[in-house]
Structures are given as structure tokens and as C-alpha cells.
GUVO-836420 format. One record per residue: residue in three letters; z negated, y, x negated of N, C-alpha, C in turn. Coordinates in steps of 0.001 Angstrom, whole numbers, plus 524288, in hexadecimal, padded with zeros to 5 digits. Layout:
N
AlaZYXZYXZYX ...
This chain:
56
Unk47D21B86CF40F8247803B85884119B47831B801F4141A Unk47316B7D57413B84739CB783F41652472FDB77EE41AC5 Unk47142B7BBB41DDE47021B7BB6424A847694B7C084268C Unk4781DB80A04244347DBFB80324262448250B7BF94257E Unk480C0B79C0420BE48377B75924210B48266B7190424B2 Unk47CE1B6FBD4262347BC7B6ACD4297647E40B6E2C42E65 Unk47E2FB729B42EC14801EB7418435074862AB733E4365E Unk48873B75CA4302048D83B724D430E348F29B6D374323A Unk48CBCB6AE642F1848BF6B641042E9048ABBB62C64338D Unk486E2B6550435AA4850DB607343D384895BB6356440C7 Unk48BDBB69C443F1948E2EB6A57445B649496B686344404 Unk49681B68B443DDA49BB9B62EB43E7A499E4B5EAB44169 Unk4963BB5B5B440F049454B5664441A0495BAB577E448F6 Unk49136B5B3D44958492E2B5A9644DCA497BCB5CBA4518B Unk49B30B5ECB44F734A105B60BA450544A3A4B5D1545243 Unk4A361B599944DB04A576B532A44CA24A44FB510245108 Unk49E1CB4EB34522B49D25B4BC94570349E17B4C3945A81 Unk49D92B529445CA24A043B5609460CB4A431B548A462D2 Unk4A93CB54E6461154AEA6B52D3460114B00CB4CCA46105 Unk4AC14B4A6345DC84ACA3B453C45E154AAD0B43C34643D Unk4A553B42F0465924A534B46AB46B534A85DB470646F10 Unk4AB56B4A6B46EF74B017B4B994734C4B516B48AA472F4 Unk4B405B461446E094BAEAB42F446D3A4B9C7B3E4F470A3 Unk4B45DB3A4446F364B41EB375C4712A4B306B360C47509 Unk4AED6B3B3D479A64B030B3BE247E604B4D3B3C4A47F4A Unk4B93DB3F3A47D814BD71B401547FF14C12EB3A7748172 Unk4BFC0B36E147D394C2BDB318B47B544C010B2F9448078 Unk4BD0CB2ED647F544B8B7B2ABC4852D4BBD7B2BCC489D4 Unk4BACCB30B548B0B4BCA5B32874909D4C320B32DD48F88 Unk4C61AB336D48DA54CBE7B344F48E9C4CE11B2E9048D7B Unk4CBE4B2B26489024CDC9B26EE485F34D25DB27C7483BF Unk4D2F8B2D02481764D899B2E9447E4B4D72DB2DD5478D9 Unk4DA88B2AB9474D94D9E6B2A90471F54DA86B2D3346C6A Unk4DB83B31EE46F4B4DD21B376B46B284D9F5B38E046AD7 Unk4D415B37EA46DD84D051B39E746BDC4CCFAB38AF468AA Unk4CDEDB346A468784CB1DB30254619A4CEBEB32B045DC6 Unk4D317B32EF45D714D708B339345B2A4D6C4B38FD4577A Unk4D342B3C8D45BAA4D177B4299459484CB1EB3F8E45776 Unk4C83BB3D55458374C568B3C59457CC4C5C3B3A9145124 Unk4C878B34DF44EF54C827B352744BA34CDAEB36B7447BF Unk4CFFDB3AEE449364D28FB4044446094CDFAB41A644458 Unk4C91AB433F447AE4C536B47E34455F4C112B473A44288 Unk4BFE9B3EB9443064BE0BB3DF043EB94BFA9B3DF5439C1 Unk4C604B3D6943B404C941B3A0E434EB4CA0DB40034326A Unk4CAB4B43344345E4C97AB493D4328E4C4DEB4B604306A Unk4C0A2B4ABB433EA4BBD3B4A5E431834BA90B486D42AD2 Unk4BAC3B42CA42BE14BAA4B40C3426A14BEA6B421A42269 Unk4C2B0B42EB4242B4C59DB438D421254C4F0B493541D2F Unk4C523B4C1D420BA4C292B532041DEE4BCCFB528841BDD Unk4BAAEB4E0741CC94B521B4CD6419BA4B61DB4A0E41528 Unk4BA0EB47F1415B74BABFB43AB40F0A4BEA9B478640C3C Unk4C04AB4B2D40EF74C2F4B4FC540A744BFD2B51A2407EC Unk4BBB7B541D40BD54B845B593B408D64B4A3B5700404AF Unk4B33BB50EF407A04B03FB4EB74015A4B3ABB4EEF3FB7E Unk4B859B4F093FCB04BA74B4D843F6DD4BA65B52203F5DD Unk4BA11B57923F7E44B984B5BAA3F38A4B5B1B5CCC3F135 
């Protein structure tokens, strides 16, 4: 069904931002840099499991 899919589709989206969100508060306020560090792990993961699933 297509409702369920867009519902999938906006609450990843917003999972993502969520996350993103708290990393970079966390970065601001601590200035540790392990938290960019998880930050973009979870993009380069992101994309990465997205340019897999296209090639099947």
C-alpha cells in the first residue's frame, strides 16, 4: 500500500534527523569529536546500504 509506505518513508526520515539532532547537540556542548565521528559512520552507512539496495 502507498500510505504505508510514505509512513515508512517520513518516520526513517525522521529517525535520521532525530539522531542527527542529538549528535550534534552532543558535539556543541561536549566538543568531542567522536561525536561527528558517529555522526558521519551513520551517514557513510546510510548511503552506503542505499547504493547496495539500488543495484539489486
Amino acid at each position: 500500500m502507498t500510505t504505508n509506505k510514505n509512513i515508512e518513508k517520513y518516520l526513517w526520515i525522521l529517525t535520521v534527523l532525530f539522531i542527527t539532532y542529538l549528535l550534534v547537540g552532543s558535539f556543541v556542548v561536549s566538543s568531542n569529536f567522536i561525536d561527528l565521528a558517529y555522526l558521519l559512520v551513520l551517514y557513510y552507512s546510510i548511503f552506503r546500504v542505499k547504493k547496495i539496495s539500488n543495484k539489486k
